[in-house]
C-alpha positions in Angstrom: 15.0 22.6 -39.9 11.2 22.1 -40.1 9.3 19.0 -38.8 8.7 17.9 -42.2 12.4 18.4 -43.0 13.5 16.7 -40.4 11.1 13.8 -40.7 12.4 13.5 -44.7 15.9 13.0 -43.2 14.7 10.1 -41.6 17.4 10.7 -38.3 14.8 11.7 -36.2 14.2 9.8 -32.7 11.2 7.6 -32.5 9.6 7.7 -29.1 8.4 6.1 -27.6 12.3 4.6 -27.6 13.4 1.3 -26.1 15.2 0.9 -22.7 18.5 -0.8 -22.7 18.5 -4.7 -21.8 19.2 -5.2 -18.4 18.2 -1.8 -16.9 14.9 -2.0 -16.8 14.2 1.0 -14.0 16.2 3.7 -15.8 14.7 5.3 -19.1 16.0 4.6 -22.5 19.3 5.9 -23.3 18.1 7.8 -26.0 16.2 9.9 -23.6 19.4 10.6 -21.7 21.1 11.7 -24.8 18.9 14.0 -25.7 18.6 15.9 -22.2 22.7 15.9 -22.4 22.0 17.5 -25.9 20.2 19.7 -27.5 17.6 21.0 -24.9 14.4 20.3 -27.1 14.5 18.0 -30.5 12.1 16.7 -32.4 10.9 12.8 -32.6 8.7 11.2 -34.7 5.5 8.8 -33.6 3.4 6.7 -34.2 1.7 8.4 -37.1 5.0 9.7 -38.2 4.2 13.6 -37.3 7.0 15.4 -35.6 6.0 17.0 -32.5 8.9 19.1 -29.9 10.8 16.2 -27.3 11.6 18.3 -24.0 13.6 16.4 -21.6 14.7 18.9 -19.1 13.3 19.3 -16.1 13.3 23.1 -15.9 11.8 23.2 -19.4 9.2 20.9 -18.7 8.1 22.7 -15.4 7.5 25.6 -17.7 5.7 24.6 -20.2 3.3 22.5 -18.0 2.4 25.6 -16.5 2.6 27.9 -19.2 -1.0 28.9 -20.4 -0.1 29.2 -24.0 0.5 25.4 -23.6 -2.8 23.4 -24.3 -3.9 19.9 -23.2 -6.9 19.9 -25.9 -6.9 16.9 -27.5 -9.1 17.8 -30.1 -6.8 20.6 -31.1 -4.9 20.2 -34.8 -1.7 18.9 -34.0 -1.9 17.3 -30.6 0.3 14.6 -30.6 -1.5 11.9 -29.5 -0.5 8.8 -27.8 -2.0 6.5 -30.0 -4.4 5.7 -32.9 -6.6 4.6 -30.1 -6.6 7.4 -28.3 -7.1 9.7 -31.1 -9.9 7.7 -31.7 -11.5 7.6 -28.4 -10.7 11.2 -28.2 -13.2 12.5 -30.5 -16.2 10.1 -28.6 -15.0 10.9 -25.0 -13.0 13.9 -23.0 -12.3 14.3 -19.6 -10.7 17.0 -17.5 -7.7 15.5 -18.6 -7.6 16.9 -22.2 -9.1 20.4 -21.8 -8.1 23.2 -20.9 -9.8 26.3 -18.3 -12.3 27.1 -18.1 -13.8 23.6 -19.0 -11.2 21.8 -17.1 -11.2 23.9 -13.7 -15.2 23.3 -13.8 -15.3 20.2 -13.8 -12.6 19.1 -12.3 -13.9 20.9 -9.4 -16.6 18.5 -9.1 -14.3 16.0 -7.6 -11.9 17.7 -5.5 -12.9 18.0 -2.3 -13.0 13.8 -1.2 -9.3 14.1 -2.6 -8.5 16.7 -0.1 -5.2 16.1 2.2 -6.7 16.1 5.1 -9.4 13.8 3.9 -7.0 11.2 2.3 -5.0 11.6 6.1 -8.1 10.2 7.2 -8.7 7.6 5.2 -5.0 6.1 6.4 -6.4 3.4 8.8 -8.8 2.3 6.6 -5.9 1.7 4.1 -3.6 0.5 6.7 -6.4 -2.6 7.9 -6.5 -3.0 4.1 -2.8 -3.9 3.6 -2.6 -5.6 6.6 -5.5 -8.1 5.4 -3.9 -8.7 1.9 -0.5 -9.6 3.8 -2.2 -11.9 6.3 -4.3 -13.7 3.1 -0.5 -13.7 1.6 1.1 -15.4 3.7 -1.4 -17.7 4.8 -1.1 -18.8 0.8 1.1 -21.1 -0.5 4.3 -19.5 -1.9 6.0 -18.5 -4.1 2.9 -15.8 -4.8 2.7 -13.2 -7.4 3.0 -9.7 -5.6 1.0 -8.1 -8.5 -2.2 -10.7 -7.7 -2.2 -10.9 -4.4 -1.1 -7.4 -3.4 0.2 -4.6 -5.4 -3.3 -5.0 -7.4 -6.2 -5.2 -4.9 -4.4 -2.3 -2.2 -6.0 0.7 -4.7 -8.9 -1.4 -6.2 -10.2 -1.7 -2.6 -9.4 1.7 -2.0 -10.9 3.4 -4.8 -13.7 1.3 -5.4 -14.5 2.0 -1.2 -14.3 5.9 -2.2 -16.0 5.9 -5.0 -18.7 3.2 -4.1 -18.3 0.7 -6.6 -18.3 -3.0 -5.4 -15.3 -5.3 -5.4 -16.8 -7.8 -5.9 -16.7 -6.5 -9.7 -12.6 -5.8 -9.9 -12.3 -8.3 -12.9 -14.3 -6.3 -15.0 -12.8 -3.0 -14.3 -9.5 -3.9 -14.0 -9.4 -6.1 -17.5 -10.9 -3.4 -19.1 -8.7 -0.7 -17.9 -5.8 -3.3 -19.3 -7.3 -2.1 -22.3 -7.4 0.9 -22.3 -3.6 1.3 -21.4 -1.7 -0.5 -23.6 -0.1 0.8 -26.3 -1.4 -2.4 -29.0 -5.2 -2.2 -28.6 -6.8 -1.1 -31.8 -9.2 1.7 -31.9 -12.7 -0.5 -31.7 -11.2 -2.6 -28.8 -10.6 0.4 -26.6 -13.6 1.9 -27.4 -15.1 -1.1 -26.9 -13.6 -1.4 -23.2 -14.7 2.3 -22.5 -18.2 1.8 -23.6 -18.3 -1.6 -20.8 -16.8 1.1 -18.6 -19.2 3.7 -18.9 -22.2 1.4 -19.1 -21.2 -0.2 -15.6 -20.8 3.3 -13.6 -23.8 4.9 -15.3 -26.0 1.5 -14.2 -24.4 2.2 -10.5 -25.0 5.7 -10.9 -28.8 5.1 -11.7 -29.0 2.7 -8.5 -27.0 5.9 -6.3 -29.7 8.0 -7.5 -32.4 6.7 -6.1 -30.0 5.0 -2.6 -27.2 7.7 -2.4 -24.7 6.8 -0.2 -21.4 8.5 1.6 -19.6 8.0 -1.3 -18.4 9.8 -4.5 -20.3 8.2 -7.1 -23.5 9.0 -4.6 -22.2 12.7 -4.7 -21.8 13.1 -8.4 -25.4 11.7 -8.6 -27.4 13.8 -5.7 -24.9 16.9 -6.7 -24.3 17.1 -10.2 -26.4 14.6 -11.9 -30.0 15.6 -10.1 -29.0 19.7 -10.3 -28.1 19.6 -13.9 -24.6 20.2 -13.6 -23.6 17.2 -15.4 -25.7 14.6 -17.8 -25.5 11.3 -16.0 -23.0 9.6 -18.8 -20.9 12.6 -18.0 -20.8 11.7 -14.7 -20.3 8.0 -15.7 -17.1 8.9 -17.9 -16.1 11.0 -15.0 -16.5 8.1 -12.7 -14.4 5.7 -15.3 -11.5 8.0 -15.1 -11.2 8.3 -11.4 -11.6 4.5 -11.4 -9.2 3.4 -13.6 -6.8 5.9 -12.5 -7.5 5.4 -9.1 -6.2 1.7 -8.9 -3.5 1.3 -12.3 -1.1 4.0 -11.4 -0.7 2.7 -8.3 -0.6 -1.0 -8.2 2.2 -0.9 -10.3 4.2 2.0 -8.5 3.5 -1.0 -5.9 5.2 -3.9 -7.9 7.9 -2.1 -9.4 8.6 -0.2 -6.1 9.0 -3.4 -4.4 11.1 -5.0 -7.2 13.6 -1.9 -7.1 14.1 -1.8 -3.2 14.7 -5.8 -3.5 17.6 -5.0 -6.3 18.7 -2.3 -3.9 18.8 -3.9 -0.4 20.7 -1.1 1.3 17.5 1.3 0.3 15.1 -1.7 1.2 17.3 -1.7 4.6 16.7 1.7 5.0 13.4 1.9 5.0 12.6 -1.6 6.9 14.1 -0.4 10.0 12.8 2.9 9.5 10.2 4.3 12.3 10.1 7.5 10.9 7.0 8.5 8.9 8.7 11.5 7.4 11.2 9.6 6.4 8.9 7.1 4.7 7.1 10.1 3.1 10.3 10.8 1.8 11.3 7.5 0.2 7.9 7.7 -1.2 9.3 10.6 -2.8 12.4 9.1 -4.1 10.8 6.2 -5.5 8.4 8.5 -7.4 10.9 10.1 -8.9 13.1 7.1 -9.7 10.7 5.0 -11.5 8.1 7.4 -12.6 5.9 4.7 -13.8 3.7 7.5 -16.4 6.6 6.9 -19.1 4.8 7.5 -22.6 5.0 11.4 -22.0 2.4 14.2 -21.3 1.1 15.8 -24.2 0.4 19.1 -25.2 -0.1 21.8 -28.2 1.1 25.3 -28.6 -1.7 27.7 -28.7 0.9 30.6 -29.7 4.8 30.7 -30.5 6.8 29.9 -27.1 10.6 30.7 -27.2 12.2 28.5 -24.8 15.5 26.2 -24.3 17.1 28.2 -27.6 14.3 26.8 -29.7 10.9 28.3 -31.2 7.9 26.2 -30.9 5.7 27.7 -33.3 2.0 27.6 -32.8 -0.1 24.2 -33.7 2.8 22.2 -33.1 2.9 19.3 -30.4 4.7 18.8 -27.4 5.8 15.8 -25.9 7.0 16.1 -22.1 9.0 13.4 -20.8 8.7 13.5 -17.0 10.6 10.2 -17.0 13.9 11.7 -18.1 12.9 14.8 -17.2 12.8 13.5 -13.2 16.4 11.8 -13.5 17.7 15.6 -15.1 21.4 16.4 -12.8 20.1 19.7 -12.8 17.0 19.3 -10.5 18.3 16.5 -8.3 22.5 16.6 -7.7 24.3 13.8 -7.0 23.7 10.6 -9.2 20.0 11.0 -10.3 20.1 7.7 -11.9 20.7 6.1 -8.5 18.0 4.9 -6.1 18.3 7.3 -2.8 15.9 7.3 -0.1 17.0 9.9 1.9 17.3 12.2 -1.2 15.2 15.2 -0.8 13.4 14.1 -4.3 9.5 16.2 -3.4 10.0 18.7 -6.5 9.5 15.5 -9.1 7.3 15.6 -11.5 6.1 12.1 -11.1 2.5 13.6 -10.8 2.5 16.3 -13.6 2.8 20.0 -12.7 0.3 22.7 -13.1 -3.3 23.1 -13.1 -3.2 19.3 -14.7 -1.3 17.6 -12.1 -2.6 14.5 -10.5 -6.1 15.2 -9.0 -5.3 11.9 -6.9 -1.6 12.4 -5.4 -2.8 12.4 -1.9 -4.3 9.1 -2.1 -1.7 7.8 -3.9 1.1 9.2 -1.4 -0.7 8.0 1.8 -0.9 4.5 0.0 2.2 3.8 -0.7 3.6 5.4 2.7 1.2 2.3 3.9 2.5 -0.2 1.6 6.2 0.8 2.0 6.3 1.4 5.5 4.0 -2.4 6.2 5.2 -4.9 3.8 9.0 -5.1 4.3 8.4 -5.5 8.1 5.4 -7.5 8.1 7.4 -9.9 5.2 11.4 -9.0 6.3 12.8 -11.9 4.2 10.6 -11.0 1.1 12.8 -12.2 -1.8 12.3 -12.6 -5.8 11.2 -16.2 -6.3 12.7 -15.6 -9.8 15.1 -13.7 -12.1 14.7 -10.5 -13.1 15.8 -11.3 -16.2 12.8 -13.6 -17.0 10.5 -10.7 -15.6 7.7 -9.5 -18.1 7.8 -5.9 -18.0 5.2 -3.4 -19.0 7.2 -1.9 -22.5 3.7 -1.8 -24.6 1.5 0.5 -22.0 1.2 3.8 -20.8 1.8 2.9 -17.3 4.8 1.3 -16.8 5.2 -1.8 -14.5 5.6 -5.7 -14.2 2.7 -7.9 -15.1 3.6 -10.4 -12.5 5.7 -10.2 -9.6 6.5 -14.0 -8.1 8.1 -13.7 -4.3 9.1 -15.8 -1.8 9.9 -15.8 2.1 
């Protein structure tokens, strides 16, 4: 059956698809069917174009780094997230949505202060960072909202401390980068939000240009920007991605990580009394896997006809990669993958995105949340929900899946 067969028939999956009341950490049943299914299917989006659903985890590995796979944007029948998006698309690109040699170039730019080793470094400067948010938090009166106090400002003091961009201006970024990821806003207001975006880092670039400091920003400007490598509102848009990446993802892989371990206190347990930092790496892991907060799908294009999982995608026709189902597959991770199990050997998710367009940032992220994990839960042992979860707002209508508050106790 064709796309345009199947999309007459009107029995096609919409995705993104809703998750089932009262399980709010697990992806939508529909998702699960599928992968138990047939391995690929169609779905229909937003703009009611049919693009290829791939739910398994081996598939999805392959196709990610398959080279006949592209992540242009621009490309006829990339199946994008949004109207938005599609939108914004065509006025800005990143590394993100293009494919070697283009990608590899620039994203090279940026690489080497996300190194391991420099990220290891950077640990007590994260660690006196977590450990000043708790103190302000408990010095507060309570109940407090995790997301606010905590979950929020732990990356946005990070990232805006690698990159060079002042605190002091977290409102701005961080209400703009709202924008950006939710699924609602209309075309102008995310363009609008972008253009704030990029008019703030190319004002901070102009100022690095002529006061570098030992930051990124400084580098992109003494580097790049002064040597011709990159127009300054390249740079700028380049800066916009690393900050908004560099704090959302995270903060709410904080706040939903928290909430799960309090709904599972025998995992929360675990890693309280824990004193083992491979073992914290390891829950890390787990809880990467187990929430796997990107949940709107990677997207992709066939640039030729790919025979995989029984099926023929045929060239021009969109890919949707769902690494949340695809990270809870029985395949990949024995046992009960829809459990939450810290001492689960979970480091082969793809929570992070495989191939050459995985997750510039993962070792930032990583030693942050071995931080948070391994601080809060001691530092606050008789952290508790200071509400229902039921009455929890959850994040249903973004790209980054979360809570947009988090009210606790102790």
């Amino acid at each position: 059956m064709t796309g345009t067969q199947a999309h007459a028939t009107g029995e096609l999956l919409e995705y993104p698809s809703p998750r089932a009341a009262g399980c709010p950490f697990d992806p939508p049943p529909a998702l699960h069917a599928a992968q138990s299914g047939k391995p690929l299917t169609r779905v229909r989006i937003w703009d009611g174009s049919t693009p290829w659903l791939v739910t398994r985890y081996d598939h999805l590995r392959a196709l990610l780094g398959d080279p006949r796979v592209s992540a242009e944007s621009t490309r006829p029948g990339f199946p994008h997230r949004t109207e938005a998006q599609r939108a914004s698309d065509k006025v800005r690109r990143t590394f993100l949505t293009m494919d070697d040699p283009e990608h590899a170039r620039l994203r090279r730019m940026v690489t080497a202060p996300f190194t391991v080793k420099k990220m290891a470094a950077l640990r007590p400067q994260v660690q006196k960072i977590v450990d000043d948010l708790i103190d302000d938090m408990l010095a507060a009166p309570k109940p407090a909202d995790l997301v606010e106090a905590f979950a929020l400002p732990v990356p946005s003091l990070v990232i805006c401390e690698l990159l060079g961009v002042p605190y002091a201006d977290h409102d701005l970024f961080q209400r703009n980068t709202q924008v950006v990821v939710r699924r609602t806003s209309t075309p102008e207001e995310v363009l609008a939000a972008f253009t704030t975006l990029t008019d703030y880092l190319d004002g901070l670039l102009a100022a690095k240009q002529e006061r570098p400091a030992d930051d990124l920003l400084s580098m992109l400007a003494t580097k790049q920007v002064a040597t011709g490598g990159m127009t300054r509102r390249e740079a700028a848009q380049m800066g916009v991605l690393l900050l908004g990446a560099g704090h959302e993802t995270t903060a709410n892989m904080i706040a939903l990580g928290t909430l799960a371990l309090l709904e599972n206190p025998g995992q929360l347990a675990l890693l309280r009394e824990s004193e083992d930092p491979q073992q914290v790496a390891g829950a890390v892991e787990e809880l990467l896997r187990y929430l796997n907060i990107a949940h709107s799908g990677r997207r992709r294009v066939a640039l030729a006809d790919i025979e995989i999982g029984g099926e023929v995608i045929r060239t021009g026709e969109g890919i949707v990669l769902a690494g949340e189902v695809a990270n809870r597959d029985p395949e990949a991770f024995p046992g009960n993958p829809d459990e939450l199990d810290l001492t689960r050997d979970a480091r082969r998710h793809v929570a992070f995105g495989y191939g050459v367009h995985q997750c510039l940032g993962q070792p930032l992220a990583r030693i942050e949340l071995q931080v948070v994990y391994s601080t809060l839960y001691k530092r606050v042992p008789t952290l508790a929900l200071a509400t229902g979860i039921d009455e929890l707002e959850f994040k249903h209508d973004g790209f980054v899946y979360g809570v947009y508050a988090l009210p606790v106790t102790w």
